[in-house]
N, C-alpha and C positions, 0 to 999 in steps of 0.2 A: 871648777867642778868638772868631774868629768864622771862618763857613762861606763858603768859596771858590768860585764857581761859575762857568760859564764858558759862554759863549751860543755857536751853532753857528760864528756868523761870530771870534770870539775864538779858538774851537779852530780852525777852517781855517788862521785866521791863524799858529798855534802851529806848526800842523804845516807851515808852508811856509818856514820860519825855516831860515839856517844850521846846522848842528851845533853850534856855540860860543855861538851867540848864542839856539838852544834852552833850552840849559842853564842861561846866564843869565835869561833871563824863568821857567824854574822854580823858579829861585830869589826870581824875585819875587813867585811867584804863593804863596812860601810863607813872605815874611813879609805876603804880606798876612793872612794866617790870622791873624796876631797883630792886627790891626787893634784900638783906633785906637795902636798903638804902632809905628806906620811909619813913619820918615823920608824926606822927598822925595815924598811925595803932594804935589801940587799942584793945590788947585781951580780948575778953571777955570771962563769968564766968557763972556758972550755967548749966540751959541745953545747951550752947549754947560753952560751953567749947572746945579749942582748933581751933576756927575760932575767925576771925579779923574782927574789922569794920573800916573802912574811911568815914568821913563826908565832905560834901560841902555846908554849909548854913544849909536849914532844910531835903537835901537828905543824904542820907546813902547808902552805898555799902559793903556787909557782903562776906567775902572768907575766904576761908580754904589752903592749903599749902599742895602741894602732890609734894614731893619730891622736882625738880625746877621746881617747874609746881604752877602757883597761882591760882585756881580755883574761879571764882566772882561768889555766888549760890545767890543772889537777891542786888536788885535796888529797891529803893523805898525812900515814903517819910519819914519822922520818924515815924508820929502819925500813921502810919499801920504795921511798921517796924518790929514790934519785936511780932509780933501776932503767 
């Protein structure tokens, strides 16, 4: 099991989310607790090397891994996602 934490720009992001689509990244943010037993993390490559992203429809949720600690550093939607 490991600890969920969420950087200011991550919760901004949360709280600016649909109602439906809230719900769903809650639900992501709570299997990542279960980390590394998460399906659909995907490392990504380039600058953006040694963080992860999880998708839900057309949102995305980007973390990084500090020790047992999952840190979520942004929420958003795709099309601004990776800017």
């Amino acid at each position: 099991m490991a600890k969920v934490k969420l950087t200011a720009e991550a919760a901004e992001g949360l709280e600016g989310l649909p109602l439906v689509v809230h719900a769903r990244v809650l639900a992501l943010l709570e299997r990542l607790g279960k980390w590394p037993a998460v399906s659909g993390a995907k490392l990504l490559t380039g600058n953006l090397a040694g963080h992860y992203r999880l998708r839900t429809g057309d949102y995305r949720l980007q973390f990084r891994l500090e020790g047992q600690t999952v840190v979520v550093e942004k929420i958003g939607h795709r099309d601004r996602f990776y800017e």
